[in-house]
N, C-alpha and C positions, 0 to 999 in steps of 0.2 A: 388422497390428501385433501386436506378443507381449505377450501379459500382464506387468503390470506384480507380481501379487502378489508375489514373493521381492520388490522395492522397495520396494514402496506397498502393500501390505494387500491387499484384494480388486479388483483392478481387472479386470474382463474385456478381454477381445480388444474394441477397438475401433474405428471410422474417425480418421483424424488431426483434423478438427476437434472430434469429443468427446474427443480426449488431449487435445486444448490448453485446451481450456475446464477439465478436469481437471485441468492442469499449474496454472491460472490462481489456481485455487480453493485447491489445497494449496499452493501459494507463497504467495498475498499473504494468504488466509484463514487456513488449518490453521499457516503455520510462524510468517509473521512477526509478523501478529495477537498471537499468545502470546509471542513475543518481546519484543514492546511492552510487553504486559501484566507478563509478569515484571518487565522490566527497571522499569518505572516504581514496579511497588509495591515494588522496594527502597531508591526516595526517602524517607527519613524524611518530608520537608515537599514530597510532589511539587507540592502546588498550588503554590508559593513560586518553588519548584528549578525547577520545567518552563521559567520565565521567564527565569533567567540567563544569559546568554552569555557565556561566558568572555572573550571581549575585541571589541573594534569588529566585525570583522571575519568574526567567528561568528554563526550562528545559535543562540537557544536552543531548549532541545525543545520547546516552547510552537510555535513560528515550524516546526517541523518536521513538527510532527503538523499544522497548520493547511496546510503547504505539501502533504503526503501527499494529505492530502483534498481538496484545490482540485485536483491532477493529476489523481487517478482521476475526478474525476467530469467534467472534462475533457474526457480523453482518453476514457472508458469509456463513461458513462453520458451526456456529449452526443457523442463523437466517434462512438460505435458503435451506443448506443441513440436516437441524435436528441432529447435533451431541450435543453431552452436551455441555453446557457453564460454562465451571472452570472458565472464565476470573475475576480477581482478579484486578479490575484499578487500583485500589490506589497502590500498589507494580508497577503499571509501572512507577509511578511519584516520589517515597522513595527512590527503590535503586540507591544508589552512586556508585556501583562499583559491578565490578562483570565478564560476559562473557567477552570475546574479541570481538572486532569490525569485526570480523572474522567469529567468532560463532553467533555474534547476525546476521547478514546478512545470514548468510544459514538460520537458524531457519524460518527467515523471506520471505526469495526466496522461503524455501519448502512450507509455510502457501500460502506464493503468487501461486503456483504452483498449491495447490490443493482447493485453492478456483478459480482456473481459470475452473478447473474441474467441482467445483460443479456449478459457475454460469452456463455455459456451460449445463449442465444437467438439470438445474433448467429450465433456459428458454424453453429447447426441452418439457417440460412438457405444456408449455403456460400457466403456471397460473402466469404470470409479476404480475394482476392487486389485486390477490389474497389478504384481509387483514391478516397482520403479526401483531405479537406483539417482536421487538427486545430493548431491553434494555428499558426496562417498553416503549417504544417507538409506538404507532401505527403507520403502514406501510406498505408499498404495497413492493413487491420484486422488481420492476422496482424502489421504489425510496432507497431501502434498497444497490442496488447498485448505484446506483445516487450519494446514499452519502459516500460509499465506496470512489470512485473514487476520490470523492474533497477533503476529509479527507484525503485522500494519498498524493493527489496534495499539499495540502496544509501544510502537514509537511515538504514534499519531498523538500520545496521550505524553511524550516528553515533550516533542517540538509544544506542543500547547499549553504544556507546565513552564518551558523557559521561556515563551512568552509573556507568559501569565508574570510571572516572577519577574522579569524583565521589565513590563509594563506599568502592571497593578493593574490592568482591567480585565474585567470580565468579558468572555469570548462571546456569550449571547448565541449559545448554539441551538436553544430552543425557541430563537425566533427565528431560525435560517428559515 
């Protein structure tokens, strides 16, 4: 594999299971982490605001940061690392109110922290192609983070819209 540095900073020449553990950590850690982070501290009242949802039908950010972190540990940290799976879904989608927007984002940074670990471990092992079973799901560990990543991406980019929406301002993610 070719260095990632003109992309990514300092990356050496590596084998593909340390790129993906790498890809894993600067996706759902380094980008969309700070993502979050920005977007929510331009809630005036985020503890308040995280719990809105704009109509029946929606989620609020509360229900999103709570669902983020019930996935990865999931799919990551019991589907990859083998720890038990207490995740409880439907409590991510019910509650209306609850931690602060403060407390859900640590929760969530630690979860992201230590499934950075477990991928990370998981891959040194080389069994990517190995068949899983996550969430009545058949799966291989390479697409078990596959779909980590776009599940992140793909909330990461609501809580940021109902901000957005919410605010009027612009998130400025290409000055972080």
């Amino acid at each position: 594999m070719k260095s990632k540095t003109n992309l990514m900073g300092n990356y050496a020449e590596t084998d593909l299971p340390s790129a993906i553990a790498f890809e894993f950590a600067d996706k759902i850690r380094d980008t969309y982490i700070p993502w979050i982070r920005k977007a929510l501290s331009e809630l005036e009242d985020a503890d308040s605001s995280i719990w809105v949802r704009p109509n029946e039908n929606s989620n609020s950010i509360g229900n999103l940061l709570l669902h983020l972190n019930g996935n990865i540990r999931q799919w990551i940290i019991h589907g990859l690392g083998g720890a038990e799976d207490n995740r409880i879904r439907d409590i991510e989608f019910e509650t209306e109110s609850g931690k602060s927007a403060t407390e859900l984002l640590r929760v969530l940074e630690a979860s992201v922290d230590e499934c950075c670990e477990v991928v990370e471990k998981f891959v040194k092992k080389g069994i990517l192609t190995t068949p899983l079973r996550i969430q009545e799901f058949k799966t291989t560990g390479v697409s078990a983070i596959i779909h980590v990543i776009e599940h992140f991406a793909y909330h990461t980019g609501q809580i940021v819209w109902s901000v957005k929406a919410h605010t009027n301002k612009d998130m400025g993610f290409y000055n972080l």
